[in-house]
C-alpha positions as CSV (number, residue, x, y, z in Angstrom):
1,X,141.0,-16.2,-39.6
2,X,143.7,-18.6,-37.8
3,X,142.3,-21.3,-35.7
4,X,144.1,-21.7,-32.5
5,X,143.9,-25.0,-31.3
6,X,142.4,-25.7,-27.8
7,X,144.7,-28.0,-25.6
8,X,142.9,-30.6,-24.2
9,X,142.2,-31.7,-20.8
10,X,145.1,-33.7,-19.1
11,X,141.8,-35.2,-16.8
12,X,139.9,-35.6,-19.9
13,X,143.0,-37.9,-21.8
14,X,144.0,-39.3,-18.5
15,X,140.0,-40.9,-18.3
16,X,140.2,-42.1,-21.7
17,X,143.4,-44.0,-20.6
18,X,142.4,-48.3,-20.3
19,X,144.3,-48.3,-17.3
20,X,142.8,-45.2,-15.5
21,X,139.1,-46.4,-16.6
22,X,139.9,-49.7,-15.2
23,X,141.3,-48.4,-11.7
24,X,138.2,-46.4,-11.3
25,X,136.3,-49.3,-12.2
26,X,138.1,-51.1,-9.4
27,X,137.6,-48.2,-6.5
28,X,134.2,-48.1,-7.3
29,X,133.6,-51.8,-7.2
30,X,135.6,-51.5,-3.8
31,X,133.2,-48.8,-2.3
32,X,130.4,-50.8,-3.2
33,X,131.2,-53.8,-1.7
34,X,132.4,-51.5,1.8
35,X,129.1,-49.8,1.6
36,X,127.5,-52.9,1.5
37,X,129.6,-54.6,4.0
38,X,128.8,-51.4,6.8
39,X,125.1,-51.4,5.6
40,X,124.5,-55.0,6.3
41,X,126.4,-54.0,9.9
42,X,124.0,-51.6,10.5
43,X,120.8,-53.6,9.6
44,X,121.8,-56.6,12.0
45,X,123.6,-54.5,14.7
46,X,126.4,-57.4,14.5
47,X,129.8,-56.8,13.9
48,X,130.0,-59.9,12.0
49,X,126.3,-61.0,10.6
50,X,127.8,-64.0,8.8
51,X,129.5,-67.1,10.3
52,X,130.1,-70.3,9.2
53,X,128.8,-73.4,11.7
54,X,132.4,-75.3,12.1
55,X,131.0,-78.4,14.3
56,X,128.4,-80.8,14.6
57,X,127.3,-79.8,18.1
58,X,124.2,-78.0,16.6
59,X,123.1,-80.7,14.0
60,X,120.7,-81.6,12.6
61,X,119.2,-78.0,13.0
62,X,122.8,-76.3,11.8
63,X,124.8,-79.1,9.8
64,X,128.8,-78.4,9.4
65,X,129.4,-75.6,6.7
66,X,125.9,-74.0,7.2
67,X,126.2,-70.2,6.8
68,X,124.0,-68.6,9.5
69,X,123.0,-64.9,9.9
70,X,123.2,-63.5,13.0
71,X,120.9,-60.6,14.7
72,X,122.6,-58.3,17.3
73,X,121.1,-57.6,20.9
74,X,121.2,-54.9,23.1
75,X,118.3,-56.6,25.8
76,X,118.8,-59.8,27.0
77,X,114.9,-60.1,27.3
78,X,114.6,-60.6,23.5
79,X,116.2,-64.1,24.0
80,X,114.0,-66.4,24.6
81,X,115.3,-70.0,26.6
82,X,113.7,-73.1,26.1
83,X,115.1,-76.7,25.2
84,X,114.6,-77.9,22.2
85,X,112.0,-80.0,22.2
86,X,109.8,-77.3,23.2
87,X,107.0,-75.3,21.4
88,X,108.5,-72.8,20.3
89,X,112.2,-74.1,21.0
90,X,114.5,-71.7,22.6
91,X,116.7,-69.1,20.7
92,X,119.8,-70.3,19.3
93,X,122.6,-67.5,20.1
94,X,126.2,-66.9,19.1
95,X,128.2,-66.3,22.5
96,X,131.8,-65.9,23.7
97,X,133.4,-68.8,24.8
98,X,136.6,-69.9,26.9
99,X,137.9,-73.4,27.7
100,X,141.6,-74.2,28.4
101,X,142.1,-76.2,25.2
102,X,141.0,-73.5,22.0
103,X,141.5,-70.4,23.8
104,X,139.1,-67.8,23.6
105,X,135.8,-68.3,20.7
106,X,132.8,-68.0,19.3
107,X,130.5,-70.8,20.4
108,X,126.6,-71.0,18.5
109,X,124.6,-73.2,21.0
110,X,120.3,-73.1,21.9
111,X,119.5,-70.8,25.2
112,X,117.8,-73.6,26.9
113,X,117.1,-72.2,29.7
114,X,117.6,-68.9,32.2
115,X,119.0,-68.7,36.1
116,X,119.4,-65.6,38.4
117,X,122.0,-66.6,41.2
118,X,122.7,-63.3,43.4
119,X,120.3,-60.9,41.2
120,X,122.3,-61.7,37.9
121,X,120.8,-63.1,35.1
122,X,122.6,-66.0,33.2
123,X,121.6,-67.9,29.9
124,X,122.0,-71.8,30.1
125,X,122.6,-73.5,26.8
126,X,123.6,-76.6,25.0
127,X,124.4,-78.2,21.5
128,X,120.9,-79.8,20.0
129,X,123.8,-82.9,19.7
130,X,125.2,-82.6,22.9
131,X,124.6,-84.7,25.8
132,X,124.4,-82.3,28.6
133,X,124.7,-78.4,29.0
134,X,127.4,-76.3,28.7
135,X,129.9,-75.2,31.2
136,X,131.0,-71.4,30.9
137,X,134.2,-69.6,31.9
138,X,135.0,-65.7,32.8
139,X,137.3,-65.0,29.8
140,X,139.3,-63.0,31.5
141,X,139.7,-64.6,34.5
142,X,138.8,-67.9,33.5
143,X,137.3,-68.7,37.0
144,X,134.0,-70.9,36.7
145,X,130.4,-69.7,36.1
146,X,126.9,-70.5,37.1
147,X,125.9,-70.0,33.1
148,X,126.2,-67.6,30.3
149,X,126.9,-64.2,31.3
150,X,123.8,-62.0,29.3
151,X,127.0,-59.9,28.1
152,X,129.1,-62.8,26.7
153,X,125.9,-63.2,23.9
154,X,126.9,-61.6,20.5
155,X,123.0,-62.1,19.1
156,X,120.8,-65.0,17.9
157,X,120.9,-66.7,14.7
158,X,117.9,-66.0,12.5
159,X,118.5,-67.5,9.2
160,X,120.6,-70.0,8.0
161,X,121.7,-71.3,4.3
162,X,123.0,-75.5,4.2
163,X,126.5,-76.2,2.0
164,X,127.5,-72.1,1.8
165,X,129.1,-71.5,5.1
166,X,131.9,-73.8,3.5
167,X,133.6,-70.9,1.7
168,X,133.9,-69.3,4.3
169,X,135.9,-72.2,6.0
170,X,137.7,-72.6,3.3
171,X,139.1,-69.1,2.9
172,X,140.2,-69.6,6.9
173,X,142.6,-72.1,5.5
174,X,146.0,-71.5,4.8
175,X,145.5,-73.4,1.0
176,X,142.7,-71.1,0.6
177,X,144.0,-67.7,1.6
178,X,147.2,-69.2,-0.7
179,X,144.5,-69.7,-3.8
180,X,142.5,-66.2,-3.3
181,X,145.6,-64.2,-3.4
182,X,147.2,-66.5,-6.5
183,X,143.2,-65.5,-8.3
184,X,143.7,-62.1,-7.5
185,X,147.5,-62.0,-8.9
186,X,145.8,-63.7,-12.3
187,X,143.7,-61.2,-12.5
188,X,145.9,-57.8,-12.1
189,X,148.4,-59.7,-14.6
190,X,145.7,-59.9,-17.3
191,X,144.2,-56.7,-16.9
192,X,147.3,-54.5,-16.1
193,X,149.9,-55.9,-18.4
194,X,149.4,-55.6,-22.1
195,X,150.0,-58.1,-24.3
196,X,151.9,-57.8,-27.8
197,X,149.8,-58.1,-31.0
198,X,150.3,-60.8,-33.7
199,X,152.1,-58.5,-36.0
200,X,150.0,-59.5,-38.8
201,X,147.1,-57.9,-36.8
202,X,149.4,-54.6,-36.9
203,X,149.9,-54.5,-40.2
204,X,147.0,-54.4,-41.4
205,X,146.1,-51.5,-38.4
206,X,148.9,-49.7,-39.9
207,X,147.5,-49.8,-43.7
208,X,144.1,-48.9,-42.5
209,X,142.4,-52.2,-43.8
210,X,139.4,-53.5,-42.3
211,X,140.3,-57.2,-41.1
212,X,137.4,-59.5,-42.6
């Protein structure tokens, strides 16, 4: 009886190529982090649960390069305003923020305190370091306010890690974004490109000797 060989899978050699195994590799490392990424979304309701304090306005409770993690909001009535000094002190929030000199940001003050001129309800707050309270701006407009507009408040900041945040400032620089991709480069050079044997290693391949 004649054996008749069976041709093999082209998806079964194509998954026993290195290169293949280590793309898939990749994609699934990507997916994870995505998932992760859109699951911590979720949890928090925040479009972006992790920020990095920038300024000293908020020490010694958030010190520069802090990493803080932000809870979303959808009722203004979860926000507790009180100054500092009280018991409990007020919420600290992450808010919209407008001024003629940086343009449009993201500002991470303490609600200290609430006002309702004409039936609206507005959020005063201040920097633990600052002197006074801040002054607030329609962004689009740009006209002045009495306070923080309850829908300029992205959420409230319920945990925070010292010295961490700094990556994340980092990476905002041009040097950094310049030393991520030069990493990333590195890495697809080592693992894609394959480098040429000693030849004394092939040698002994090609007699079928066991190297010692």
């Amino acid at each position: 009886m004649i054996a008749i060989p069976v041709k093999k899978s082209k998806l079964r050699e194509a998954l026993k190529n290195s290169y293949v195994k280590t793309a898939i590799l990749i994609i699934i490392l990507i997916g994870s982090m995505l998932s992760f990424w859109f699951g911590i979304r979720a949890v928090f309701r925040a479009e972006d649960p992790f920020m990095a304090v920038a300024s000293g306005s908020m020490e010694p409770t958030l010190k520069v390069g802090a990493l803080i993690v932000i809870q979303g909001y959808a009722d203004p009535s979860t926000i507790y305003a009180a100054p500092k000094d009280a018991s409990p002190p007020g919420d600290i929030v992450v808010f919209w923020h407008w001024d003629s000199i940086y343009g449009l940001q993201r500002w991470v003050h303490r609600a200290v305190g609430k006002i309702s001129p004409n039936g609206k309800t507005y959020f005063v707050t201040r920097g633990d370091a600052n002197s006074g309270a801040d002054s607030h701006y329609n962004i689009t407009t740009h006209t002045s306010l009495p306070g923080l507009p309850e829908e300029y408040v992205v959420g409230k900041v319920v945990a925070n890690v010292p010295v961490i945040g700094q990556v994340f400032l980092f990476m905002q620089t041009g040097e950094g974004r310049v030393i991520i991709i030069m990493l990333l480069v590195v890495l697809l050079i080592i693992e894609f490109i394959p480098f040429p044997r000693k030849k004394d290693e092939e040698q002994v391949l090609e007699q079928g000797q066991v190297k010692a």
